[in-house]
Steps between C-alpha positions, in 0.01 A plus 500: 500500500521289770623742766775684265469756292524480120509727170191465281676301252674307699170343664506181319395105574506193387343364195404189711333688777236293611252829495602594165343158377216444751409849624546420869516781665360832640536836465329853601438802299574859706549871469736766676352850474643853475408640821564838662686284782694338249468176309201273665454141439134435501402239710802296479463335822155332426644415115798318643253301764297426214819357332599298770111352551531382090857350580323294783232387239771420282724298793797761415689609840698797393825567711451864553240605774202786398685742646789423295347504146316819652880655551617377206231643268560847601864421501395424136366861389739644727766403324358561176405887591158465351208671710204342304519169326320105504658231716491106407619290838518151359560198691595209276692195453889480448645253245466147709372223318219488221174332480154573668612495861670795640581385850859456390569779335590833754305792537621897406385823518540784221377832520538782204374802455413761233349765366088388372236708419127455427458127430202522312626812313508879571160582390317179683453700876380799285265364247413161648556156338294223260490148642372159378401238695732262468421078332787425698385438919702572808679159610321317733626535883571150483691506195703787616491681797386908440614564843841474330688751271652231323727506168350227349071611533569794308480294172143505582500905463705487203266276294212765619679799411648403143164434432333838596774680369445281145175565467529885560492509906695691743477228759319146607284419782497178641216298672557215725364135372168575632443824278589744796698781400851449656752776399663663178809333361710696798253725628223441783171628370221714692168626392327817621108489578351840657692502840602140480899404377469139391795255466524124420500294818850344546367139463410531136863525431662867475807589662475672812644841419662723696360769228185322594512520891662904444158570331267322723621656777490831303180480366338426875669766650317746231204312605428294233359152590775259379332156416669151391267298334480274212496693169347395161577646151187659497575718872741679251307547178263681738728675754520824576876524466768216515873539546813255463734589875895340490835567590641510148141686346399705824134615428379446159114569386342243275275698251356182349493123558404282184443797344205625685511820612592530909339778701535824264749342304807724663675500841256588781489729782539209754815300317677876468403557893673195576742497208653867628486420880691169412806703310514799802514173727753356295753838504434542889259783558244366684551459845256209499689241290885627583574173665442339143833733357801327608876716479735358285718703686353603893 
């Protein structure tokens, strides 16, 4: 926290942080890997630009460079002798002065780390998962920006995924004011039709994954035509296949949407392709994507 290093439960703020109450500020979601080279960081250098493009969105100026919350995150699981395990950088606002303006107040930087497994449960890359289609839509661009991984716009996935999971759901899917599909409550979304992989086009509101961009780049390599376009409900009631791609969920099929049946109503040969390319990319064995594993320890 804030350039020093300090015991789990000793990582504490104030009650009056201005982010506690408001939500201002951003975060990113990443994974360190087992590999045979020893522990990898998976594309922490494009998750920590990412961070520092939301803080810009957000007017926060951190005072630690990239490179330094780069060092300081393996420094992190270093320290903490763990090989495999989910990372939350945060940059957010020390205790300053309350209200709705947070110019005043000054700007940290956490990181943690710990051990996470399947976010969406053990069996969901296996079997698949249900989704529902969410009442709640994906906040306007001009309400807040989804170019951000802010604090705060997560209340927006929240409502959606309380829902789903009350009515009997494994997860939401959002769609943007116009009635595009956007994303899932922290998952991007793609659709599979013959040779073509689809995703939402980044204008109708998703997050621009670096799950997302791993699997684009993945699926054209294989050959597959990788397509952004807009997508409507109905593009996944009659896909072939559709899977949910994110840091914290990796590669998860969706065996139904709104309870219609998707594709043959399992995980199909195209999501596994990509699904077990993605997890020998992620442990360092193809030569292709090593630049994407980053030493905790070189």
């Amino acid at each position: 926290m804030s350039g020093e290093l300090v015991d789990w439960d000793d990582a504490r703020i104030h009650v009056l942080n201005p982010t506690l109450h408001y939500g201002w500020g951003v975060f990113e979601g990443i994974r360190c890997y087992e590999t045979a080279e020893g522990p990898a960081v998976f594309r922490l250098s494009d998750h920590i630009a990412r961070l520092y493009r939301s803080a810009k969105i957000y007017v926060m100026e951190p005072s630690f460079t990239q490179e330094e919350v780069v060092a300081a995150t393996k420094e992190t699981i270093a320290v903490n002798d763990i090989s495999s395990c989910y990372i939350r950088p945060l940059v957010y606002l020390g205790y300053g002065e309350m209200g709705l303006n947070p110019l005043p107040s000054p700007v940290e930087v956490m990181i943690a780390v710990w051990p996470w497994g399947a976010y969406l449960g053990e069996e969901a890359e296996a079997n698949g998962v249900r989704a529902q289609i969410s009442s709640w839509k994906r906040n306007d661009p001009n309400i807040t920006p989804p170019a951000a991984k802010a604090s705060g716009q997560y209340l927006n996935s929240s409502l959606a995924k309380v829902a789903a999971v009350k009515a009997g759901y494994d997860e939401a899917i959002l769609t943007s004011p116009n009635g595009h599909i956007a994303d899932g409550t922290g998952e991007n979304v793609f659709i599979v039709s013959g040779r073509q992989v689809i995703t939402p086009l980044l204008t109708d509101g998703p997050l621009g994954g670096i799950t997302r961009a791993s699997i684009m780049q993945i699926a054209a390599d294989q050959g597959y035509e990788v397509v952004e376009q807009h997508v409507v409900r109905t593009d996944l009631y009659l896909a072939d296949e559709a899977f949910f791609t994110g840091t914290a969920a990796e590669i998860v099929p969706i065996v139904s949407v709104d309870d219609r049946q998707v594709g043959a109503g399992k995980p199909g040969p195209v999501t596994r392709e990509l699904l077990e390319i993605f997890h020998r990319a992620t442990r360092g064995e193809l030569d292709r994507y090593r630049s994407w594993n980053e030493l905790v320890r070189n």
